[in-house]
N, CA, C and O atoms as a GROMACS GRO file, in nm:
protein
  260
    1UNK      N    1   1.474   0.118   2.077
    1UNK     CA    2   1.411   0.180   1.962
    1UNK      C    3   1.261   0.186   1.984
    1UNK      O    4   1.198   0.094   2.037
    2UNK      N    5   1.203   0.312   1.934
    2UNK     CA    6   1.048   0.307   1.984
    2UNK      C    7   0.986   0.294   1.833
    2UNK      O    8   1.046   0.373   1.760
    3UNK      N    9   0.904   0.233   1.776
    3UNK     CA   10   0.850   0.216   1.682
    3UNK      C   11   0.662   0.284   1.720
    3UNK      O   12   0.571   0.232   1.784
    4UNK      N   13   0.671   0.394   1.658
    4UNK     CA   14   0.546   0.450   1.645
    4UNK      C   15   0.448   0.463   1.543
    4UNK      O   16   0.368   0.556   1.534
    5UNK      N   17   0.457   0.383   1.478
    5UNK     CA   18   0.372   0.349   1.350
    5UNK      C   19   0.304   0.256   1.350
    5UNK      O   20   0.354   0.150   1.388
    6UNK      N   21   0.145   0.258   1.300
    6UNK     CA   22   0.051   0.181   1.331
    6UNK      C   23   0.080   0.053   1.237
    6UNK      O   24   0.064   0.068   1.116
    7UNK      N   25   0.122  -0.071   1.286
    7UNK     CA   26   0.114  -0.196   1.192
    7UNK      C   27  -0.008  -0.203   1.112
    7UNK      O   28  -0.112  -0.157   1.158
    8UNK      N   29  -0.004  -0.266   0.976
    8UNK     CA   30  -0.048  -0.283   0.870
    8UNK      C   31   0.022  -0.407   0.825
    8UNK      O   32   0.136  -0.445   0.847
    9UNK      N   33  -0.093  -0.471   0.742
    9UNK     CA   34  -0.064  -0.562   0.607
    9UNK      C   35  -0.036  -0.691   0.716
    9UNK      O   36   0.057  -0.768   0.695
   10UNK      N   37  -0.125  -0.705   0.834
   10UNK     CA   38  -0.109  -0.831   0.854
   10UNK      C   39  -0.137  -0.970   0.823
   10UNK      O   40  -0.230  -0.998   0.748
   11UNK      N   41  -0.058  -1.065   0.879
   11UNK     CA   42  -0.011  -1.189   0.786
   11UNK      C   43  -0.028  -1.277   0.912
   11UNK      O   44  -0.016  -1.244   1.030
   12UNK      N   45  -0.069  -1.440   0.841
   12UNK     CA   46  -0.015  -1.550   0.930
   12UNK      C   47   0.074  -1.643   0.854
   12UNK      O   48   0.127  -1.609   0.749
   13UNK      N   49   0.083  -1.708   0.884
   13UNK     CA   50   0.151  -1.834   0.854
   13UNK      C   51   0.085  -1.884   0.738
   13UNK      O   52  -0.035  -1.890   0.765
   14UNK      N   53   0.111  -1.928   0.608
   14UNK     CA   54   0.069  -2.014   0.564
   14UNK      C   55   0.055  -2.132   0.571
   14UNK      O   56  -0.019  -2.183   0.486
   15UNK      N   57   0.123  -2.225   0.678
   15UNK     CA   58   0.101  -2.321   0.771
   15UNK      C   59   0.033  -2.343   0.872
   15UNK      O   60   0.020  -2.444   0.941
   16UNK      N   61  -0.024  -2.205   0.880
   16UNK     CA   62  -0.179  -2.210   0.974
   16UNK      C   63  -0.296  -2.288   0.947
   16UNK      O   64  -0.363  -2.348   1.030
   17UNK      N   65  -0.324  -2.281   0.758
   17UNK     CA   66  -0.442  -2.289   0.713
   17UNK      C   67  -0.551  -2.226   0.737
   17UNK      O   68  -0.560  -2.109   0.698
   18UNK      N   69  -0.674  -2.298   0.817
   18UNK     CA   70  -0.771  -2.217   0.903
   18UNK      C   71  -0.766  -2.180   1.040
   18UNK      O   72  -0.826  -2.087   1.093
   19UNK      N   73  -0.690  -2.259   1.090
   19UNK     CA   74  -0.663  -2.229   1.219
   19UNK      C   75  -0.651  -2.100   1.262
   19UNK      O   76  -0.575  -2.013   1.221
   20UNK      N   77  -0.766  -2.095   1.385
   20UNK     CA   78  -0.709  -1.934   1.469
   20UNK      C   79  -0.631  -1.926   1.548
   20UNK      O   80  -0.591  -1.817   1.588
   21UNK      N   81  -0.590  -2.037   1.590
   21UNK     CA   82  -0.514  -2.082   1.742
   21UNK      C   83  -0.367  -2.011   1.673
   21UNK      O   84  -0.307  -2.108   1.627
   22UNK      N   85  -0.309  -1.922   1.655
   22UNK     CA   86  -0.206  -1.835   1.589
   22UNK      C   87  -0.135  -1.767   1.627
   22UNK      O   88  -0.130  -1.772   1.750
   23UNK      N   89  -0.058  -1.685   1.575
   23UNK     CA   90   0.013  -1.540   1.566
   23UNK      C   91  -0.014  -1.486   1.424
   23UNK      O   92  -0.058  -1.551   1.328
   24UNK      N   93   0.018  -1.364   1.427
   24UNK     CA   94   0.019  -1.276   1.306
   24UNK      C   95   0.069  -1.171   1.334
   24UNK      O   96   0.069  -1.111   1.441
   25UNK      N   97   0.138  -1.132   1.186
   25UNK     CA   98   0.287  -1.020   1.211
   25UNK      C   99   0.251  -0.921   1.106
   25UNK      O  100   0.221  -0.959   0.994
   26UNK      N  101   0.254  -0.795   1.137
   26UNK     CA  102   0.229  -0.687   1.103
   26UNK      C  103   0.367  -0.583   1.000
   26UNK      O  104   0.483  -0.588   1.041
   27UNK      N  105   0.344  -0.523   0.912
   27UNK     CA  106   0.477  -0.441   0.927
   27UNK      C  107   0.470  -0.313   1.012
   27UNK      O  108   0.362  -0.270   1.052
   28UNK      N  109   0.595  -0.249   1.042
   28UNK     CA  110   0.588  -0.140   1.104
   28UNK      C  111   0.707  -0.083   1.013
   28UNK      O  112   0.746  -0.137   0.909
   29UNK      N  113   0.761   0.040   1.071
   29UNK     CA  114   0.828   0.093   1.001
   29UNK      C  115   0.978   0.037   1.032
   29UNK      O  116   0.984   0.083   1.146
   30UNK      N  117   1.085  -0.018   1.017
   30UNK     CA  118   1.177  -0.081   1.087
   30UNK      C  119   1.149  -0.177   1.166
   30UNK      O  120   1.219  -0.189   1.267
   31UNK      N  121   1.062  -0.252   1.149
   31UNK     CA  122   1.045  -0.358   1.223
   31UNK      C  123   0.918  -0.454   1.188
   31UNK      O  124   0.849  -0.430   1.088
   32UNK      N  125   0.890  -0.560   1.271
   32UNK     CA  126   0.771  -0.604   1.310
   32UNK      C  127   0.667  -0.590   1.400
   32UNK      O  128   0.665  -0.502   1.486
   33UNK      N  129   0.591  -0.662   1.387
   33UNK     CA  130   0.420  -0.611   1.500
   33UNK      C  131   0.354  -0.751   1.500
   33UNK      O  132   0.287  -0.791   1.405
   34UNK      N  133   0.382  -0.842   1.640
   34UNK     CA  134   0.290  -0.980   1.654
   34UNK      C  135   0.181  -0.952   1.732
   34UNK      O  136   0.190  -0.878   1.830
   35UNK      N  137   0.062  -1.011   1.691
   35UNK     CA  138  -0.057  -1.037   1.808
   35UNK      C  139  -0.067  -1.189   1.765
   35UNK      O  140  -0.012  -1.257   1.678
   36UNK      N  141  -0.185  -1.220   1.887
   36UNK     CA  142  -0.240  -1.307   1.895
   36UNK      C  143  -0.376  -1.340   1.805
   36UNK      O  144  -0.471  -1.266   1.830
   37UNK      N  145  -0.392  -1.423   1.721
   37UNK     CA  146  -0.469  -1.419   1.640
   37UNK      C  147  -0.620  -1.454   1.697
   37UNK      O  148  -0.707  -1.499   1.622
   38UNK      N  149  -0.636  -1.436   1.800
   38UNK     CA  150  -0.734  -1.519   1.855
   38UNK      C  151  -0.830  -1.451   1.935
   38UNK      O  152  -0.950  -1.470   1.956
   39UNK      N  153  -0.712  -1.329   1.993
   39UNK     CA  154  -0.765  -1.217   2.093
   39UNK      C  155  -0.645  -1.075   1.994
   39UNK      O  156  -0.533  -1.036   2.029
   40UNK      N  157  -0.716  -1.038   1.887
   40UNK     CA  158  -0.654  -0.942   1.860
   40UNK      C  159  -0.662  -0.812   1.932
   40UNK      O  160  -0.579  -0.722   1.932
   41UNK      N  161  -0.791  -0.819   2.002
   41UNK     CA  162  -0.810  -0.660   2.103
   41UNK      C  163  -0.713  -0.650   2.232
   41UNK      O  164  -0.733  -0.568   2.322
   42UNK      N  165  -0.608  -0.743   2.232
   42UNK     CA  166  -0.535  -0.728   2.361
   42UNK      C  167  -0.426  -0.710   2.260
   42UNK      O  168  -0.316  -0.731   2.312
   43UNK      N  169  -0.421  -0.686   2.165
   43UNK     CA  170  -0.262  -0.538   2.151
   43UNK      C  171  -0.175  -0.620   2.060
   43UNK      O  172  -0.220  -0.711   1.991
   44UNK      N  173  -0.058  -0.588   2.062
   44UNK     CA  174   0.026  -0.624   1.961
   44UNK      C  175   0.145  -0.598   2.037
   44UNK      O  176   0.135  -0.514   2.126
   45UNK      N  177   0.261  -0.657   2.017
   45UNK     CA  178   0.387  -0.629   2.075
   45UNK      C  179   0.476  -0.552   1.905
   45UNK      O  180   0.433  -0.568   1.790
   46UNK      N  181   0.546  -0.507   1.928
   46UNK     CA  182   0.700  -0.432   1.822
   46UNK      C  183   0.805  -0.461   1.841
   46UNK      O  184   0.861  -0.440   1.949
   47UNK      N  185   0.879  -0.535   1.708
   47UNK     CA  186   1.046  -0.552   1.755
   47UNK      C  187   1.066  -0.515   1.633
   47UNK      O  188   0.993  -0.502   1.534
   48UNK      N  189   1.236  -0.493   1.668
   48UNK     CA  190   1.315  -0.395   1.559
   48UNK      C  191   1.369  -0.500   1.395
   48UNK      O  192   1.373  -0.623   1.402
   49UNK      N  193   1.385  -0.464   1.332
   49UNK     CA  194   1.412  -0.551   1.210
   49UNK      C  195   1.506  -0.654   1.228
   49UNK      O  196   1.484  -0.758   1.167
   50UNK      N  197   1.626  -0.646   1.309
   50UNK     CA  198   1.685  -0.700   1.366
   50UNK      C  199   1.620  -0.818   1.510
   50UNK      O  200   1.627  -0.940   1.528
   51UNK      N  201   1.581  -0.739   1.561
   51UNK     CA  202   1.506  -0.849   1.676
   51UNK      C  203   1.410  -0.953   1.606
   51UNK      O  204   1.382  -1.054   1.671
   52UNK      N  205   1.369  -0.941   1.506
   52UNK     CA  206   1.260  -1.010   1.376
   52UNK      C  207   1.382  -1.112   1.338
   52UNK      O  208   1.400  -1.216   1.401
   53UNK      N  209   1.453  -1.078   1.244
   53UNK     CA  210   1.520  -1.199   1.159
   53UNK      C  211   1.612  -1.300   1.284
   53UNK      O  212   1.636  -1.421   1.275
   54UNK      N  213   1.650  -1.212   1.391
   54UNK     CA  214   1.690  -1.323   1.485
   54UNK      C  215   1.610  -1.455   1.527
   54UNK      O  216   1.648  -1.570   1.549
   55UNK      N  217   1.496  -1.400   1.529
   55UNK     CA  218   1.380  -1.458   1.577
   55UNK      C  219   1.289  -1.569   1.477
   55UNK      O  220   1.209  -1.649   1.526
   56UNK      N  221   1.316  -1.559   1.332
   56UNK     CA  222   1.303  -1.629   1.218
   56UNK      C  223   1.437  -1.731   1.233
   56UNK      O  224   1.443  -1.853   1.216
   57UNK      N  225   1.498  -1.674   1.255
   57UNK     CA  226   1.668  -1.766   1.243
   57UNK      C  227   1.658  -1.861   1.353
   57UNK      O  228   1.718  -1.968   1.340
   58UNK      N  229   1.592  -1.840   1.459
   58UNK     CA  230   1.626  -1.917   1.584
   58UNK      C  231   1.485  -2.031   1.580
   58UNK      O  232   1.496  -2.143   1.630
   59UNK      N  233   1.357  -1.984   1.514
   59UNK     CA  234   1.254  -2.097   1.465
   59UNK      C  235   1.322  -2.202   1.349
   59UNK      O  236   1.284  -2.318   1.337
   60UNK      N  237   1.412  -2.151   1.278
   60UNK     CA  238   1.442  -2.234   1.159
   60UNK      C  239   1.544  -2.302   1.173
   60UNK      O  240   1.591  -2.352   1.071
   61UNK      N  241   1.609  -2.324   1.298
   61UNK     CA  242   1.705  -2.379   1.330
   61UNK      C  243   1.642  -2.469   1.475
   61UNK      O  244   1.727  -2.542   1.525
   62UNK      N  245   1.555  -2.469   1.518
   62UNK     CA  246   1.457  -2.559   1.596
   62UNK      C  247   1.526  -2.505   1.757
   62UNK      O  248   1.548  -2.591   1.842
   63UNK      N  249   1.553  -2.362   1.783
   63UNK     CA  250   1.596  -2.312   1.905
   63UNK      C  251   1.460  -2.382   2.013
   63UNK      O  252   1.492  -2.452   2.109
   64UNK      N  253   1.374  -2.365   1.995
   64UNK     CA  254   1.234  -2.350   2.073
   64UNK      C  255   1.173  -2.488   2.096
   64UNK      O  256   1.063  -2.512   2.146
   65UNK      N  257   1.285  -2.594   2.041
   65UNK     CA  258   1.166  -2.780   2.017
   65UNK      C  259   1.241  -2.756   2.186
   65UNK      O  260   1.222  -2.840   2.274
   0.00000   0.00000   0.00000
């Protein structure tokens, strides 16, 4: 799936606090949009709405400790 729509309405974590050391997720149209909160001029990656909630599901279940 190609997602061609410029992300908007980006977000971090509210478990960030101040911290820049981050990610932040964008919407797109069917999907999501992560950068790096730290070096936002090196781009953003896109996954499909589906590739997103997998990816919520697999942090909240501690796939990644």
């Amino acid at each position: 799936m190609t997602i061609s729509q410029l992300p908007g309405n980006w977000r971090k974590s509210s478990y960030s606090g101040q911290d820049t050391n981050c990610v932040e997720v964008g919407r797109v149209a069917g999907g999501a949009a992560v950068r790096d909160s730290k070096d936002r001029s090196a781009g953003y990656v896109t996954i499909t709405g589906t590739q997103w909630r997998a990816f919520v599901a697999a942090i909240k279940t501690d796939r990644f400790t």
